[in-house]
LODOMI-637636 format. One record per residue: z, y, x of N, C-alpha, C in turn; residue in one letter. Coordinates in steps of 0.1 Angstrom, whole numbers, plus 5000, padded with zeros to 4 digits. Example, Ala and Ser with C-alpha at 12.3 -4.5 7.8 and 13.67 -1.06 7.14 Angstrom:
507849435132507849555123507849675132a507149785128507149895137507950005129s
end
This chain:
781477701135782877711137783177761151x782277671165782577751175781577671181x780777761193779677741200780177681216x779277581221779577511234780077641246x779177781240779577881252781177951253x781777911237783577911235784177771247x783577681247784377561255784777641270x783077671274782877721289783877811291x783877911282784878031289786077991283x786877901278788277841277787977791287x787177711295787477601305787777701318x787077851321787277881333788377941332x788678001315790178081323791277961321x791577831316792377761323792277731338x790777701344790977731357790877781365x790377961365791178041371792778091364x793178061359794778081355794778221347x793978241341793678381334792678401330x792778481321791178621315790978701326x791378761334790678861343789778781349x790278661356789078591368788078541359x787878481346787278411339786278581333x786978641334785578771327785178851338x785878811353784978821365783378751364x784478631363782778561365781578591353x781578611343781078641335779978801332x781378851341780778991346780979081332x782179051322782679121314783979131318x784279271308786079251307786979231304x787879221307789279121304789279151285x789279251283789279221271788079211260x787579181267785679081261786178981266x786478921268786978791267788378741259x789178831262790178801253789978821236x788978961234788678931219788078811218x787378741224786578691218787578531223x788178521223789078421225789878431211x790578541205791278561195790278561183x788978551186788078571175787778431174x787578321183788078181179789178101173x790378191181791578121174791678171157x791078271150790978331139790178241133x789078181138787978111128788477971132x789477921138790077781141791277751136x791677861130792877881121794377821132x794077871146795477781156795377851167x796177881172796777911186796577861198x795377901208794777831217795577841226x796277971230797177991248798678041243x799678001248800878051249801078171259x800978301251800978461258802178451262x803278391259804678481266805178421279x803878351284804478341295803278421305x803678461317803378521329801778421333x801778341333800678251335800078241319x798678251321798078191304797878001310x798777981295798877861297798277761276x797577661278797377641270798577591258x798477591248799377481234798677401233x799777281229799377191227798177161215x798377191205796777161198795677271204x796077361220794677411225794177261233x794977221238794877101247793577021243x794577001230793876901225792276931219x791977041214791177121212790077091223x790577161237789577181244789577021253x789876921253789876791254788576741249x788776761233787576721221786576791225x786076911228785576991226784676951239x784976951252784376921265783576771264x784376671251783776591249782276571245x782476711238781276751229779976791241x780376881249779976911260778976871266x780176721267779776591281778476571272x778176521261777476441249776176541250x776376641251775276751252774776751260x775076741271774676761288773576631291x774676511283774076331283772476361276x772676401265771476381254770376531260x770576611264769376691270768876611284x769676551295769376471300768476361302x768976291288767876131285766876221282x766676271271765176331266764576411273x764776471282763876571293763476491303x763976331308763676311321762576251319x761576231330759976251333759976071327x758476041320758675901320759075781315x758575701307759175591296759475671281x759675611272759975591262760975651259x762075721250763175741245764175841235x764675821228765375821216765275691207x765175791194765275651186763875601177x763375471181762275461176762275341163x761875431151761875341137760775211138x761075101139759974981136759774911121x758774921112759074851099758374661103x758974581102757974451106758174401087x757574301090757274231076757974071082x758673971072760173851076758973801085x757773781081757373651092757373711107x757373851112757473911123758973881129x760273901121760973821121761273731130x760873631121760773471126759673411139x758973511144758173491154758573591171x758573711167757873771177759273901180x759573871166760674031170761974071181x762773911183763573901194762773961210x761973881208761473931220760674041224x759974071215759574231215760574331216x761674351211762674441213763374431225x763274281232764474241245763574351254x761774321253761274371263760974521262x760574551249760874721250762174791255x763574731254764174741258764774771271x764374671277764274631292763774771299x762274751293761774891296761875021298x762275001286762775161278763875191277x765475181288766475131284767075251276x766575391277766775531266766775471257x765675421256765375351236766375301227x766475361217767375311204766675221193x766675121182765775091176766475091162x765575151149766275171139765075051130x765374931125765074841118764774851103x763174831103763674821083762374691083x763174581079762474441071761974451058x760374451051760374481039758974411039x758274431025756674351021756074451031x754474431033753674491039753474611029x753474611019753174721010753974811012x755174761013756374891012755974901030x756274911035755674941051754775061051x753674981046752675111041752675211040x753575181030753975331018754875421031x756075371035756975401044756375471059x755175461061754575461075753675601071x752775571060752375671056752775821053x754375811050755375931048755775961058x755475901070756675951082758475841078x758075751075759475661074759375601084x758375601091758475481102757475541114x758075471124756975511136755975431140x756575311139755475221140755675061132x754775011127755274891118754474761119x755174671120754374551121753874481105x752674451104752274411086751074371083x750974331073749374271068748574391070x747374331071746174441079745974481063x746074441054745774471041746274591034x747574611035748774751031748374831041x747674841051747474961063747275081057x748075151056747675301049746175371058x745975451049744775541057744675631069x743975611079744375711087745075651102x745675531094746575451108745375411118x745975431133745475321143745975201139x745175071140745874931142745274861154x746274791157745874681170746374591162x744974491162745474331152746074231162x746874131156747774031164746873871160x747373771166746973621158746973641146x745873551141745673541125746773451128x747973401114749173291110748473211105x747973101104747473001094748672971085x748072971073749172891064749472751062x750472701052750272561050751272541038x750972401036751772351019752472271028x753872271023755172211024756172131017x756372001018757772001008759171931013x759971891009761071901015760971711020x761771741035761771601039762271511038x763171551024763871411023762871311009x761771451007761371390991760771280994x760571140988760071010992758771050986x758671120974757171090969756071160975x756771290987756171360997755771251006x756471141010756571101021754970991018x754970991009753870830999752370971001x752371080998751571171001750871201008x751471251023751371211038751071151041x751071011034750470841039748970861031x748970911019748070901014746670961015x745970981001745271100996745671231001x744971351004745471511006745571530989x746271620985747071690973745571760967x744871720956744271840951744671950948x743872030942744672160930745672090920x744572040911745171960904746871910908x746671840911747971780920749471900922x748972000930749972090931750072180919x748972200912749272290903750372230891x750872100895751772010884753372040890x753372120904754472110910754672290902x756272260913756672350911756672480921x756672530923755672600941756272720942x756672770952757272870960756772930969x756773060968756173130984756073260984x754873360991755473480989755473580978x755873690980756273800966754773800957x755373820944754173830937753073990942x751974030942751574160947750974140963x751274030967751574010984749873950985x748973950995747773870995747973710994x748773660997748973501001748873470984x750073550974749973540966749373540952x748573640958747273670946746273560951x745973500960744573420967745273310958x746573240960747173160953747473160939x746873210934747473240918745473240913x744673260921743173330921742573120920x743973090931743372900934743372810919x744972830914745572810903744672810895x744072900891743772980879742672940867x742172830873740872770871741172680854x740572710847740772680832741172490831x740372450839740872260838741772240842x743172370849743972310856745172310851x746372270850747472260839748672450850x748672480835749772630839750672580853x750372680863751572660873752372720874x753672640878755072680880755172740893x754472930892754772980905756073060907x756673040916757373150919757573230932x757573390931757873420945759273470952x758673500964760073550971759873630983x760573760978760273840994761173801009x761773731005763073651015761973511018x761373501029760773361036762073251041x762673321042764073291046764673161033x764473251023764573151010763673041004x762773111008761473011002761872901010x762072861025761872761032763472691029x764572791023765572681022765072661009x764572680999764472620987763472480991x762272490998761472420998762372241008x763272331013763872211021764672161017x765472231002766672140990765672110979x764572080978763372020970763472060956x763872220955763272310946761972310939x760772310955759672320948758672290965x757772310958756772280973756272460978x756272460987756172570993754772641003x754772760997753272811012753372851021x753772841032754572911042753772921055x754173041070753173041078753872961085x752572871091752772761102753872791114x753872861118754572911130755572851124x756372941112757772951110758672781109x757572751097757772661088757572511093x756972531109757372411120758172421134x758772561131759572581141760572501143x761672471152762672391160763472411144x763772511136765172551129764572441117x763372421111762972351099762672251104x761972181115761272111116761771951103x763071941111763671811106763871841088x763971941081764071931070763171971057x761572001063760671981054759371941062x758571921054757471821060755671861055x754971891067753671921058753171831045x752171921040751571811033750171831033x749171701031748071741033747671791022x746571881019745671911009744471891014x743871940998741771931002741772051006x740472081012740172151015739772311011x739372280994739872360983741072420986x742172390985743572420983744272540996x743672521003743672591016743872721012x744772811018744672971020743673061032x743773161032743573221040744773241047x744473261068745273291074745973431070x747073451073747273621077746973671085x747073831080746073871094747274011097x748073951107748974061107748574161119x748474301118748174381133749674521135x749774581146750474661142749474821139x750674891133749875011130750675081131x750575231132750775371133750175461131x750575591127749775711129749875761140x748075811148747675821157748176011161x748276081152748676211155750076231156x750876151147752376211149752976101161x752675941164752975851175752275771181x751175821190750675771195751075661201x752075751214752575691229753675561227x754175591213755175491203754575391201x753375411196752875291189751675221203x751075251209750275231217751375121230x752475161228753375081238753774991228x754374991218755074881207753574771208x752674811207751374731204750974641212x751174711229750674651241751874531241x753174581239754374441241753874361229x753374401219753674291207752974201211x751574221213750174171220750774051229x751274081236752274021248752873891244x753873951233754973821232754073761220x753573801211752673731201751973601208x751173651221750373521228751473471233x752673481239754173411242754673301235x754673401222754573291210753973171205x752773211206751573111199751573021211x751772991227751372871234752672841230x753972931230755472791231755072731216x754572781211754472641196753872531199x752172571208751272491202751772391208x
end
């Protein structure tokens, strides 16, 4: 409709007070400029200058016109600016994490990238490690935090703390409470509950369903959930007993409303092994910085718990 080089030459002949000075500077003719002023107001469908007076003077919707338009300008001038200057980080960088990243490490990885990088924009997507994967692999993402397990092919990864897991149930349940005093929970034992944890497809869950599975043990009542968020309020309105990573699941926000429980030593999961990843050819400098901060607040993390 009309190019930033239309703003410039409206902007000089309002301030030289005319088309002649304005196609001085330009080093064309008054009327190379004036066509091409009329060849705007034709493709803008409006009347940029009022001719009948002695001075060229703008109309009002030119006003307004070249008001918006210089805006456009400024915003151009801004954004070639940030992205050309020497040094740091900037535009907008896609991060995929998985909920328990979330619940640990993500506030403060973004305060300090940020800090950093104050160009930096951050475009968020929360999902399973699998979808990550998939996402990271296509160019959906620049860099993602997720089980070492979904890592597509090809990615660099820098691994983070293994998460230990743990069985959980809600604190007000008394017969949890008689539990805790007691015996640790066999298979047996839990496989009679009702149990909640992550998405079906997910590693925590197949190891768990692999525990289950054992022919002497009675059918279990599993269910999952890609929301950890939910598992741990279900587990703490005594829905069901729950698998959840330690970090989360004794932090300050649950502590008071669900309660470990012991098991044998059978019953145990594997830790998570969460690292971050990227592709090494399309983001390196992306990912190689996202990694060194995560590194950072990850060990941040793990002494304010212990």
């Amino acid at each position: 409709m009309f190019e930033l080089k239309d703003v410039e030459i409206l902007q000089d002949i309002v301030r030289a007070g005319g088309f002649r000075a304005a196609a001085a500077k330009y080093g064309l003719s008054q009327s190379a400029i004036s066509n091409r002023v009329l060849a705007l107001e034709k493709r803008l469908g409006i009347q940029l200058f009022d001719r009948g007076r002695r001075q060229v003077r703008l109309t009002p919707v030119g006003r307004r016109f070249l008001e918006e338009a210089q805006r456009l300008s400024a915003a151009r001038d801004r954004l070639i600016q940030e992205i050309t200057r020497p040094g740091g980080l900037s535009g907008t960088i896609r991060i995929g994490v998985a909920e328990t990243i979330v619940h640990t490490i993500l506030s403060e990885l973004l305060n300090q990238l940020k800090c950093a990088h104050q160009r930096v924009r951050f475009e968020l997507s929360v999902d399973t490690s699998r979808e990550l994967g998939l996402a990271l692999a296509d160019d959906g993402l620049d860099v993602a935090i997720m089980l070492r397990e979904s890592v597509p092919s090809g990615a660099a990864v820098v691994p983070l703390q293994r998460q230990p897991l743990g069985w959980y149930g809600a604190a007000s349940d008394k017969e949890g409470e008689d539990v805790e005093a007691g015996e640790p929970l066999t298979l047996t034992d839990l496989a009679r509950q009702t149990i909640v944890s992550f998405p079906k497809g997910t590693p925590p869950f197949r190891e768990l369903e692999g525990l289950l599975a054992a022919p002497d043990l009675p059918p279990p009542d599993l269910h999952g959930s890609a929301s950890l968020s939910t598992v741990l309020h279900l587990v703490a309105d005594g829905f069901g007993i729950g698998v959840l990573p330690v970090r989360i699941a004794e932090a300050d926000l649950f502590r008071s409303r669900i309660r470990p429980l012991k098991v044998v030593e059978g019953a145990r999961l594997s830790a998570l092994r969460f690292v971050v990843a990227y592709m090494p050819d399309r983001n390196r400098e992306v990912g190689e910085e996202v990694a060194a901060v995560a590194r950072a607040c990850d060990q941040n993390d793990l002494e304010r718990r212990s």
